[in-house]
Each structure stands twice: as C-alpha cells, then as structure tokens.
C-alpha positions, 0 to 999 in steps of 0.5 A: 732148313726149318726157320726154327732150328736157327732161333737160339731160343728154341734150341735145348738149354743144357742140364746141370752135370752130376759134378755141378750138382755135387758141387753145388750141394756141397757149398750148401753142406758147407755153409750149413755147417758154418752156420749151425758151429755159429748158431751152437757157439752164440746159443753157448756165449748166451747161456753163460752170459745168462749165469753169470748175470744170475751169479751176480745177482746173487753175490750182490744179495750176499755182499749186502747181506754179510755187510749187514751181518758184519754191523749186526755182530758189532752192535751186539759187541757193543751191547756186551760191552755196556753189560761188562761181558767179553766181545763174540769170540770166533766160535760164536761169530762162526754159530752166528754166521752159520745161523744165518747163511745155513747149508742144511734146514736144520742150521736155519731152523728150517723144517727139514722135512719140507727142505730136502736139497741144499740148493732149497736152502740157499733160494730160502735163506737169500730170498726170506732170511734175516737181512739185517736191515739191508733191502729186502731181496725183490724176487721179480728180480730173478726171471722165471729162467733163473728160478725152478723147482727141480723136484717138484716139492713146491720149493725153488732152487736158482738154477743156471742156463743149463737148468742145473741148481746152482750150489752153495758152499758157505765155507770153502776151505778145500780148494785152498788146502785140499788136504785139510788145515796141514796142507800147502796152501794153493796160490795161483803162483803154484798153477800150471794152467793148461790142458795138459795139468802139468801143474797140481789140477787142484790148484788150477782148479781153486784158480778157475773158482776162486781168482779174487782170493787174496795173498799167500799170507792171507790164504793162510788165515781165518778172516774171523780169527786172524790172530788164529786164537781157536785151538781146535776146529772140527771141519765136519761142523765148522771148516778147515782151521786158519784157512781163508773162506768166503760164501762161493755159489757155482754153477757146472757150466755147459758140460753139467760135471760139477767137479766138486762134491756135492755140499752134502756129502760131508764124509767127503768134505763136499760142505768145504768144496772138495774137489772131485775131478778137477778137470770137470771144474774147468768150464764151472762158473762162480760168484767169486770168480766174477767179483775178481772181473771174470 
C-alpha cells in the first residue's frame, strides 16, 4: 500500500451537488430581492421627504406673503377711510388677491408670450412678485433639484422629486363642493377611507389634499366675504360662492397621475381643483396637508 493513499490530504475533496448549488443561488436570489424591495422603498420615503421639504418652503413664502398681503388690504382701508370712501368690498379684495397670487401671465401682468405654463407663474409670482414688505424670497434656498426648466423656454418651474412641476390652484373651491356652490359640502366626517372607496372618493380625496380645512360651518363660508354679502359670483373668473378657500400647491406624488384638472383647463373647473380621477389623488402631496402636520 502507497503511503500516499492514507494522507487524508492527498485524498479528493468532494465537489458541491447540483441541490447545494440551487441551494445556495437561491438564498443569494432571495437576499438580493430583500435588498432591491429595501433599496426602492428607501429611494421612495426619500423622494417624498424631499417634496415635502420643498412643499414647505413654498407654504412658509405663502403663509409670509398672505400675511402681508392682509396688513396691505387693511392700510388701504385705513387710507379710504381718512378720504371718506367705503372699505374694499370683497370683490375688490378677490381682483386684489388675484393680482398678486396670479394663476395665468395675463392676471399678474406678466408677458403672456414669454409665460406659457401655470407652473411659470407661480416660480415667478413667490420668487419676484410683490412681497409687501415681508423678506424677499432668497432663491439659493431652493436646491438646484427643486428647480427646473421643463420646456426649455429659460423660465423655472418648482419641480417635486419626481421632476413633475408642482401645481398651483389659488382657489380650490371644487374639492369642497365638487358640484359648484349648491353642492354638499365635503367633511372628512362624510369619508370612508379605504381602498375600496366605499365612501364618495371626492371626499376622500379633498381629505387626502386639504386635512387642515376647518369645520362644517366653516367650509361653508367665503373667508373674504363671511357674511356672504356678494350676490353672484362667476366661478370661471373668481371661484365657487361661500365656499372656504386657501392657496393649495400639489405635487402627483410617486405615480406621477395628478388626479386633478389641470389649473388651466377652466371648461372643466380645473383652475378650482376639480378632480379627475380621485383614485390617482391618493399618494398626491400638498402644502396644506403638511401645515395639518402630515
């Protein structure tokens, strides 16, 4: 007998069986899964962060903005005064507001030629509009990722994580009463909140959108004309009559189906937030929904 063949080193080691091998690319199949569904999940709870911090940027320049907007409409009462006029009535203080939290080129007295998207508008109205005599908006505040030019036209939209421009609708009376000023007025003690929209999906909808909308009561009234002393009001060129309202910027959220009409198609109510397709509103992000500490 060789020496050799009793030196448990020099004998053959055993290969890996077809099973093991299965085996073994199957726990790294797995455990490459697990990681990818972490990665996609961590890159999604990032770009919402993400839109949320620009959501709040942007309401903190409109919460400053309306303020002094507010002390502007009271010194100019103040001054009809001493002159022996009437206070603003509402419709004024409604041309006024238009004037300085536009929608389109033409209400800011922009160059409608140069301003072609509604999301323009709003980049030029927070960063250069009147701001009377808050603090101007410092633009470096805004990362390079929350600023683009979508169209290329050398005119800055906000944009979301997802690169989508952010929309802006100044009066958004159609996700209170969906059906105009007659309609019943949505109340989250009216919303079924599920998957299945057992309840009236609008209202679930206007939930998701708009959670720090005050009372019943309330959602019945015009802020600017609480005692409802307009007659008539045209809600092509104003909004929906005694209805609540406040400025609302949304951003589609991750699947990138706004869910609501676009602010310009009018013919639709899309300048009040009508809603398209309520389902798609669901994942939406907005600035109202985060002053309610969403």
């Amino acid at each position: 007998m060789r020496s050799n063949d009793l030196n448990p080193a020099c004998r053959r080691r055993r290969g890996f069986t077809v099973l093991e091998l299965l085996a073994v690319i199957l726990v790294i199949t797995v455990l490459f899964t697990l990681v990818t569904v972490a990665s996609v999940g961590f890159i999604a709870q990032a770009k919402e962060a993400a839109t949320k911090t620009t959501l709040q940027k942007i309401q903190g320049i409109l919460n400053r903005r309306i303020s002094g907007f507010e002390r502007f409409i009271t010194e100019q009462d103040e001054i009809r005064r001493t002159k022996g006029q009437n206070p603003l009535t509402p419709i004024q203080r409604k041309d006024l507001f238009r004037q300085y939290f536009p929608m389109t080129a033409a209400e800011g007295g922009y160059n409608a030629g140069t301003f072609d998207l509604h999301e323009e508008v709003l980049y030029k109205m927070l960063t250069e509009g009147e701001s009377f005599g808050v603090e101007e908006v410092d633009t470096d505040g805004f990362t390079a990722a929350e600023i683009s030019d979508i169209d290329g036209d050398g005119n800055m939209e906000f944009v979301d994580a997802w690169d989508q421009p952010l929309r802006y609708y100044r009066w958004p009376t159609r996700l209170v009463k969906p059906g105009g000023d007659n309609d019943d007025i949505t109340d989250s003690s009216d919303v079924v909140t599920n998957s299945a929209f057992d309840g009236d999906a609008r209202q679930t909808a206007f939930i998701v959108l708009i959670p720090s909308a005050p009372s019943e009561e309330s959602l019945d009234r015009d802020p600017d004309d609480p005692r409802g002393s307009i007659g008539t009001l045209n809600p092509s060129n104003y909004h929906d009559k005694d209805t609540w309202h406040a400025p609302l910027v949304v951003s589609a959220g991750p699947d990138q189906n706004l869910g609501l009409f676009e602010p310009g198609a009018v013919a639709n109510s899309g300048h009040l937030a009508a809603i398209e397709n309520a389902e798609a509103v669901q994942d939406n992000l907005s600035n109202l929904a985060l002053a309610a500490g969403d």
